[in-house]
VOSEFI-243903 format. One record per residue (C-alpha): residue in one letter; x, y, z; residue number from 1. Coordinates in Angstrom, 3 decimals, always signed. Last residue first. Example, Ala and Ser with C-alpha at 12.3 -4.5 7.8 and 13.67 -1.06 7.14 Angstrom:
BEGIN
<resn=S; u=+13.670; v=-1.060; w=+7.140; resi=2>
<resn=A; u=+12.300; v=-4.500; w=+7.800; resi=1>
***
This chain:
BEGIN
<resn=X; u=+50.805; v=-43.963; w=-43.455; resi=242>
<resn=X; u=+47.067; v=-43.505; w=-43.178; resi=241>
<resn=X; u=+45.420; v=-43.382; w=-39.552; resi=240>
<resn=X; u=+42.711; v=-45.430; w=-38.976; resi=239>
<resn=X; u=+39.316; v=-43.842; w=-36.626; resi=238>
<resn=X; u=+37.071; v=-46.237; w=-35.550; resi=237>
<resn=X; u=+34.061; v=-45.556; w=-33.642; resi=236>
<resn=X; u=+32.802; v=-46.808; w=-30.723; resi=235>
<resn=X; u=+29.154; v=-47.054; w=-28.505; resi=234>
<resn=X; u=+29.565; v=-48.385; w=-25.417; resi=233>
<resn=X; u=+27.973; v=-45.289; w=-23.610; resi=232>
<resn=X; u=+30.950; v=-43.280; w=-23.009; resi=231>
<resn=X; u=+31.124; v=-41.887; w=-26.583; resi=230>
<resn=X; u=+34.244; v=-43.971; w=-26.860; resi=229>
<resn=X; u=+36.852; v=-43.377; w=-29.529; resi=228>
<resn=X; u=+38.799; v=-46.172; w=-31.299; resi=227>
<resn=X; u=+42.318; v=-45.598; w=-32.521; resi=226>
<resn=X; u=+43.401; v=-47.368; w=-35.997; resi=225>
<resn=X; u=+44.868; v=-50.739; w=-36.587; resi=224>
<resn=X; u=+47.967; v=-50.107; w=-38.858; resi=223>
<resn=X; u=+48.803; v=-46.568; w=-37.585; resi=222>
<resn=X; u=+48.104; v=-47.957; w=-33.518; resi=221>
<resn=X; u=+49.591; v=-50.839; w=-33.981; resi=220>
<resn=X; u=+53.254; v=-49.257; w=-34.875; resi=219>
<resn=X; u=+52.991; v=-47.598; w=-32.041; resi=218>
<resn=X; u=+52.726; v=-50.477; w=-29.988; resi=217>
<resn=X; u=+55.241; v=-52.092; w=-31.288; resi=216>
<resn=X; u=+57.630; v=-49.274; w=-30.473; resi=215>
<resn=X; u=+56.193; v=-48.442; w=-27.014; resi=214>
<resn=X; u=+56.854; v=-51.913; w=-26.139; resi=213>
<resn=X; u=+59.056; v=-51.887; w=-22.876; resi=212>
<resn=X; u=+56.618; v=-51.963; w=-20.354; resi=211>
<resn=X; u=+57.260; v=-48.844; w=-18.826; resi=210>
<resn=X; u=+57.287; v=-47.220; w=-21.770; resi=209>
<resn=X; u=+54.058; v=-48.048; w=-22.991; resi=208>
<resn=X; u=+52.515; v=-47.137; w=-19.977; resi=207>
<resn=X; u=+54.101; v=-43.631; w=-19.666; resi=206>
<resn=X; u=+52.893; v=-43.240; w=-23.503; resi=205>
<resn=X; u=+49.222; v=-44.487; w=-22.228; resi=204>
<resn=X; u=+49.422; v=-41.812; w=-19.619; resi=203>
<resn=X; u=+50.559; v=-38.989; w=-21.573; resi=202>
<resn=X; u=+47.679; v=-39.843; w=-24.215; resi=201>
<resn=X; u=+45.049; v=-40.038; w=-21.295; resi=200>
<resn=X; u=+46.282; v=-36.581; w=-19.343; resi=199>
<resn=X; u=+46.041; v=-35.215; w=-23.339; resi=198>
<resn=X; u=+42.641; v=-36.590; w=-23.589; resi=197>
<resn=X; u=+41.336; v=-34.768; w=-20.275; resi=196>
<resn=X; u=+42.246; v=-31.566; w=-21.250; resi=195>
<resn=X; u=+41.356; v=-31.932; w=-24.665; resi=194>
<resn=X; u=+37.639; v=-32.076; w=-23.000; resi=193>
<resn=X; u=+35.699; v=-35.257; w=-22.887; resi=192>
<resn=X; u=+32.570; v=-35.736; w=-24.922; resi=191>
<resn=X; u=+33.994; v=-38.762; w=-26.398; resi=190>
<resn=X; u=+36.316; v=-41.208; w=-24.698; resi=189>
<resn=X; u=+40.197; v=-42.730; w=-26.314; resi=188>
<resn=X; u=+40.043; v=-46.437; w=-26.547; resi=187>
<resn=X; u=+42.875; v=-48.622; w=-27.625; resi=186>
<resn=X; u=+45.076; v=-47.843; w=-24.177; resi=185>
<resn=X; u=+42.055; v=-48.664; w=-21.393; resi=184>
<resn=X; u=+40.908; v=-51.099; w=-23.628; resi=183>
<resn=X; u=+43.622; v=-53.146; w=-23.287; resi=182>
<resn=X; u=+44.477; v=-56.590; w=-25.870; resi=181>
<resn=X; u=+47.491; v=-54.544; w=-27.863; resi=180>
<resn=X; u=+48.748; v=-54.203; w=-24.179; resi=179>
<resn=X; u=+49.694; v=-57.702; w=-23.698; resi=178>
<resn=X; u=+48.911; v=-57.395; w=-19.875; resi=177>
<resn=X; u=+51.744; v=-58.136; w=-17.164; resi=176>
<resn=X; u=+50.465; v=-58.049; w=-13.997; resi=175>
<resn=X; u=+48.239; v=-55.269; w=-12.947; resi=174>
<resn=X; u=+48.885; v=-51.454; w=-14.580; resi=173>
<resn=X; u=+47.478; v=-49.028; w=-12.616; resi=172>
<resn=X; u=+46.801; v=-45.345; w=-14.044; resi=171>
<resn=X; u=+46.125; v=-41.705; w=-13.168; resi=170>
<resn=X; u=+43.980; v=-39.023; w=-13.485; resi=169>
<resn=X; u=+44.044; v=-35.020; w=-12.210; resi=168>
<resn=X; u=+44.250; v=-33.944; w=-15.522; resi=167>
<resn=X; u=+42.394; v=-30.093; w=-14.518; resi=166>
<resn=X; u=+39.479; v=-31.657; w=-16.104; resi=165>
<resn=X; u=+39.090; v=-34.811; w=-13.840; resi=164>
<resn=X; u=+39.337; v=-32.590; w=-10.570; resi=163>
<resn=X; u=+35.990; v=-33.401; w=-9.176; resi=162>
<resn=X; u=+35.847; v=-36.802; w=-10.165; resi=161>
<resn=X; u=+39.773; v=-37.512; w=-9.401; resi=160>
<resn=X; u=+40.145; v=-40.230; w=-11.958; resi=159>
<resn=X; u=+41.012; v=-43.896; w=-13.062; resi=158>
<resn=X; u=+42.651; v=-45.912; w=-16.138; resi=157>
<resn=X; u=+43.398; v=-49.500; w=-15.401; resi=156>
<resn=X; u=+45.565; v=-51.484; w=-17.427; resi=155>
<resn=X; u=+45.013; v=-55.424; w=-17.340; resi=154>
<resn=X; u=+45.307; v=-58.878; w=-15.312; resi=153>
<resn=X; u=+42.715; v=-59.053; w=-12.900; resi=152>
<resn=X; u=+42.170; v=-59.676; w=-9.525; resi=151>
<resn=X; u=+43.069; v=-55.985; w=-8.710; resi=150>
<resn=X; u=+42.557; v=-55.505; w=-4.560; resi=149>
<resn=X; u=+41.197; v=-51.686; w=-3.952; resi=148>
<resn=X; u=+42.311; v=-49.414; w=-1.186; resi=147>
<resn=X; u=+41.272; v=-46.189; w=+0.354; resi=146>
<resn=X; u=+43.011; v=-44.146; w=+2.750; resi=145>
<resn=X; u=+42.420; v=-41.220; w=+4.955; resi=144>
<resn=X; u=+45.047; v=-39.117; w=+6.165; resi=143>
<resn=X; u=+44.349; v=-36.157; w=+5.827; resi=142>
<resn=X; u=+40.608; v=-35.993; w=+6.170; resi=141>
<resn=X; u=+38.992; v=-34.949; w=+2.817; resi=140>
<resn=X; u=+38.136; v=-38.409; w=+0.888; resi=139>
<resn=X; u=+35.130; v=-38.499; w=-1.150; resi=138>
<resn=X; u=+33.862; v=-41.260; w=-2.526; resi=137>
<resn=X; u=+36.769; v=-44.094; w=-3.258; resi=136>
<resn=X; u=+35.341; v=-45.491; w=-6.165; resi=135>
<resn=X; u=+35.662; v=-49.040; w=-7.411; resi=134>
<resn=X; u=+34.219; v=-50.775; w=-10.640; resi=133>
<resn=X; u=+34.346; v=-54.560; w=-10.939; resi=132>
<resn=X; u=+36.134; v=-56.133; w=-14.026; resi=131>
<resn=X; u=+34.623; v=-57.995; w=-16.730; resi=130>
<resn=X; u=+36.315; v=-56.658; w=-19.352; resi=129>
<resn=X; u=+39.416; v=-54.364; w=-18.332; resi=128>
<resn=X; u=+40.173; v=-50.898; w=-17.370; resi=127>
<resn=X; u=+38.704; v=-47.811; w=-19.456; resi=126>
<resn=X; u=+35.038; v=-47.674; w=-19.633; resi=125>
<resn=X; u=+33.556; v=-44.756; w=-20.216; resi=124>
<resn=X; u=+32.008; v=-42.944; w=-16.608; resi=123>
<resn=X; u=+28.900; v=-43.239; w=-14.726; resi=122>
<resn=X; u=+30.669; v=-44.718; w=-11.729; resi=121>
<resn=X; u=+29.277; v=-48.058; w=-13.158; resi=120>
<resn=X; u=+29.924; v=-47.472; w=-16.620; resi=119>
<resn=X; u=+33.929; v=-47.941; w=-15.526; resi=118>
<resn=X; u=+36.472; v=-45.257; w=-15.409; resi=117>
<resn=X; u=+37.652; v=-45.924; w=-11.768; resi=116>
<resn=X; u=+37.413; v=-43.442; w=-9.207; resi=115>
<resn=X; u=+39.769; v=-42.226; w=-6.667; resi=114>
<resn=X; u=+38.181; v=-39.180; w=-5.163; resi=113>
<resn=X; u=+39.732; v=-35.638; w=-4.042; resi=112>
<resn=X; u=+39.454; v=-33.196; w=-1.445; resi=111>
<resn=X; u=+43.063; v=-31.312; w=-0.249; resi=110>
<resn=X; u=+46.055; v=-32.460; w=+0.916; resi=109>
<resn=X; u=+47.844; v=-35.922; w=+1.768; resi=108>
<resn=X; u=+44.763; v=-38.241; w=+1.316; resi=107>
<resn=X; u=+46.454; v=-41.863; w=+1.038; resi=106>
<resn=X; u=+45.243; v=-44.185; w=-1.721; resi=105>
<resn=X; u=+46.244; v=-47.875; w=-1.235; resi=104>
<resn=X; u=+46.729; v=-50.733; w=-4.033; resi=103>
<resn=X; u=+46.771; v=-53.861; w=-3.883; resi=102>
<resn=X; u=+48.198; v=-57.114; w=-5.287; resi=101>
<resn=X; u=+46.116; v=-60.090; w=-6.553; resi=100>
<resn=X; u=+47.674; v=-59.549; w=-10.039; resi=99>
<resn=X; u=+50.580; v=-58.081; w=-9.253; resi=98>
<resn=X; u=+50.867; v=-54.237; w=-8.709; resi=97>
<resn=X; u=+52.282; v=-51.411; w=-10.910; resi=96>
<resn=X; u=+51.782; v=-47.764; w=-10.474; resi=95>
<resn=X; u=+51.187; v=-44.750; w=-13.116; resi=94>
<resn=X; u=+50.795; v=-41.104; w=-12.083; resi=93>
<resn=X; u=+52.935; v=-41.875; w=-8.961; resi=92>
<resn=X; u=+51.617; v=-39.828; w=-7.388; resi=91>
<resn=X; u=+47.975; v=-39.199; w=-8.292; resi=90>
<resn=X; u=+47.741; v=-34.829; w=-8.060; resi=89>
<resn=X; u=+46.534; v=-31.684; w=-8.314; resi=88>
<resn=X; u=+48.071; v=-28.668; w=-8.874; resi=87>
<resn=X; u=+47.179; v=-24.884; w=-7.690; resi=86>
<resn=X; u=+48.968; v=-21.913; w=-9.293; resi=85>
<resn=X; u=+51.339; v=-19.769; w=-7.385; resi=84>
<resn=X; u=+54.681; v=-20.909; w=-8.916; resi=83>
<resn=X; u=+53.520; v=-24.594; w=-7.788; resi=82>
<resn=X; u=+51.426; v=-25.694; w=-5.587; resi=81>
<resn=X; u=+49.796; v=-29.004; w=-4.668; resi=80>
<resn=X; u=+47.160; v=-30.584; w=-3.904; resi=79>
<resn=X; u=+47.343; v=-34.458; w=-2.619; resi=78>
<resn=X; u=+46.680; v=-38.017; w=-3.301; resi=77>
<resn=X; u=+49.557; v=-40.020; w=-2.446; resi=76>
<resn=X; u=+49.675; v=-43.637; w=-3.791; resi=75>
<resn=X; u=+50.969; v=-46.769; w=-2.079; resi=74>
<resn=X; u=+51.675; v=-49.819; w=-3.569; resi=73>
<resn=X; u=+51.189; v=-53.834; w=-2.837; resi=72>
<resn=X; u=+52.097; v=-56.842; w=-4.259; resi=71>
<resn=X; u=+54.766; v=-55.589; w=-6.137; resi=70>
<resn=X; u=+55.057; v=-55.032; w=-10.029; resi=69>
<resn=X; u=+58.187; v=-53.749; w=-11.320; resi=68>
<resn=X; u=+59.688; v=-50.824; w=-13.011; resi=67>
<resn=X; u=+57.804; v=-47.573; w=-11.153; resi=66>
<resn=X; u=+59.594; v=-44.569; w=-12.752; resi=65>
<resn=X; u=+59.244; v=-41.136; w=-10.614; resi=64>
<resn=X; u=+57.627; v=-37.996; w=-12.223; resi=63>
<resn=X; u=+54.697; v=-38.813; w=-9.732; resi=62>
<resn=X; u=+54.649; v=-35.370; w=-8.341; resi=61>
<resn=X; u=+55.218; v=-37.345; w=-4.806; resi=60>
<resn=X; u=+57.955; v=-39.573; w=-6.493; resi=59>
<resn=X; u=+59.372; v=-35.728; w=-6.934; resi=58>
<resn=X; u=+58.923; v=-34.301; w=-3.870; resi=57>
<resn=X; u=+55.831; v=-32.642; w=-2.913; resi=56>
<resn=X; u=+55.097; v=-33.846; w=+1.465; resi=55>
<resn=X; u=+53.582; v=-31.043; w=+1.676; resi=54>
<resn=X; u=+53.894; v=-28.465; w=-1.252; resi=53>
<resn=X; u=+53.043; v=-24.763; w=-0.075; resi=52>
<resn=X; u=+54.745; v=-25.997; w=+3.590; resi=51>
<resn=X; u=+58.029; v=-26.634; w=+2.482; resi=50>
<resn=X; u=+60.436; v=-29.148; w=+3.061; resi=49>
<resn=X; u=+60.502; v=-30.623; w=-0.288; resi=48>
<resn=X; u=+62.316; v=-33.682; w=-1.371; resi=47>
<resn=X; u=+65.504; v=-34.122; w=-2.974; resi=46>
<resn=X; u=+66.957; v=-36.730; w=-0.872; resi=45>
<resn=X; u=+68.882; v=-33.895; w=+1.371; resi=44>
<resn=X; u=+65.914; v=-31.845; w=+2.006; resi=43>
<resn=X; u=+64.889; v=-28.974; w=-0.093; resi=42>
<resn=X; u=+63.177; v=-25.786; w=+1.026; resi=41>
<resn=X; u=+66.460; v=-23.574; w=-0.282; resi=40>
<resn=X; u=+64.207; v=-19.929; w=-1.185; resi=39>
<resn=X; u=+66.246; v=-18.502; w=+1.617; resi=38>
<resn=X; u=+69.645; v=-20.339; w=+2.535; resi=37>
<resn=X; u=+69.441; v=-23.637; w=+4.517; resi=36>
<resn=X; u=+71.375; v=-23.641; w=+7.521; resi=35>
<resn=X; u=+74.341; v=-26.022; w=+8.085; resi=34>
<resn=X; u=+76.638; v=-22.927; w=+9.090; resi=33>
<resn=X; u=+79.423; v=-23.526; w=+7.021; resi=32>
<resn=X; u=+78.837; v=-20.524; w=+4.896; resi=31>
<resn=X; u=+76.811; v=-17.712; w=+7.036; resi=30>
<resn=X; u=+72.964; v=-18.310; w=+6.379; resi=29>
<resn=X; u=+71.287; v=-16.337; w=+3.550; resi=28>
<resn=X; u=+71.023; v=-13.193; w=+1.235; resi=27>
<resn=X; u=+69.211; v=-10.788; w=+4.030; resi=26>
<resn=X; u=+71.308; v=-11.490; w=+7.267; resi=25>
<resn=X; u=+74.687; v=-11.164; w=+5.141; resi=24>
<resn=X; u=+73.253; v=-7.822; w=+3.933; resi=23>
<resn=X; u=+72.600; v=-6.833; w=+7.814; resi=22>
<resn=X; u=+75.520; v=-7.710; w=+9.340; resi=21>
<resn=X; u=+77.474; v=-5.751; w=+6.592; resi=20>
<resn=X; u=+75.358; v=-2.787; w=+7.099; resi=19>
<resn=X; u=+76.251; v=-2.854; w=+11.016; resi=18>
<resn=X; u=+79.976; v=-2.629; w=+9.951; resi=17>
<resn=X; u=+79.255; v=-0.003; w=+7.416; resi=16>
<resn=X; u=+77.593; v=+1.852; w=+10.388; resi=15>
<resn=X; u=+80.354; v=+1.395; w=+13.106; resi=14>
<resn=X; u=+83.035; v=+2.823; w=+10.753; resi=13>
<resn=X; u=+80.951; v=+5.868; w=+10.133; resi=12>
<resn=X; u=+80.355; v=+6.651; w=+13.785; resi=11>
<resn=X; u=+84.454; v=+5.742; w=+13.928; resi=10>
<resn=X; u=+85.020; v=+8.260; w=+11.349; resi=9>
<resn=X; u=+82.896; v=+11.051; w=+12.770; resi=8>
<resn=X; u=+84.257; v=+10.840; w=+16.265; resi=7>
<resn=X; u=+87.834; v=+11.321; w=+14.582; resi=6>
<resn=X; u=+86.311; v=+14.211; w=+13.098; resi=5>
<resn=X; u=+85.521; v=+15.207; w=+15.876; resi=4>
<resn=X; u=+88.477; v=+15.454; w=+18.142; resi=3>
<resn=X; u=+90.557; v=+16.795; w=+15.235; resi=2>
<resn=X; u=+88.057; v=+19.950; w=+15.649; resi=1>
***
């Protein structure tokens, strides 16, 4: 009888021991083993690993702050997701070239355009006077890039056509525009959803911000009014009382 009970206690010995194994298998890698834990799909400079967001960290989100012109950028075009829904996206949201510099579009993920708002693209005109539309067409190879040289000085609003109303739009700011002069931040379109206005409003705020006169311009804005678009050249004026 002694016999088995002592046969018992090492049978139950060996199981809690196996159990152990287990639950340390289940909530992660052993401490000082250099593995990431589950649900840890971060690299070291903050960037994803994972393959629901490729290449998603944050300068990819375009939550990153661009604070100087150069005479060339980069900007991933890509969809994303995020706690199961599906995101779409310019990163950065807003870049910053010189005048002369330019900009390339690299497909990352997914199907997506880079369009300017300009008449010619059949869209309200938001980047400067005078200025030549551009348009990507379609891009669905990963990979595949698009660029467009900016001659002139301004603020240039531009869109994913097929993903315009889910805010997938972005902006380029060339040289250093007095923003009171740019249509792109004086003129909000008609017969866009609120979708779409918001992404615009966001953007302009970003812009503002970036170059350093969100205060003045502000302050324009209540004095001067805000002009709306009905996308065929047609505006109205709208002034805000104090």
């Amino acid at each position: 009888m002694s016999h088995l009970r002592l046969t018992r206690r090492r049978l139950l010995e060996g199981t809690a021991g196996l159990a152990v194994v287990g639950l340390a298998g289940c909530t992660g890698a052993p401490i000082g083993s250099g593995q990431q834990t589950a649900g840890d799909n971060h690299t070291e400079d903050g960037e994803s690993g994972g393959d629901d967001q490729p290449g998603h960290g944050q300068e990819e989100h375009g939550h990153d702050t661009v604070n100087e012109s150069k005479a060339s950028r980069e900007v991933a075009v890509n969809t994303g997701r995020t706690g199961g829904s599906t995101e779409y996206h310019f990163a950065p949201h807003v870049t910053w070239v010189e005048v002369g510099g330019t900009v390339t579009w690299r497909l990352e993920s997914g199907t997506h355009t880079a369009t300017a708002y300009h008449p010619d693209n059949d869209q309200p005109r938001l980047v400067p006077e005078g200025t030549d539309a551009w348009n990507s067409g379609t891009m669905s190879e990963e990979g595949e890039t698009f660029e467009h040289t900016f001659e002139t000085e301004g603020v240039y609003h531009y869109l994913c056509t097929p993903h315009e109303q889910f805010g997938m739009i972005a902006t380029v700011i060339v040289g250093d525009p007095n923003l009171e002069d740019q249509r792109a931040l004086q003129t909000m379109p008609e017969n866009k959803p609120e979708e779409v206005h918001g992404k615009l409003e966001e953007l302009n705020t970003m812009v503002r911000e970036m170059m350093g006169k969100g205060h003045h311009e502000e302050e324009t804005h209540t004095e001067e009014g805000v002009h709306t678009d009905d996308g065929h050249g047609h505006e109205e004026e709208t002034h805000t009382e104090a």
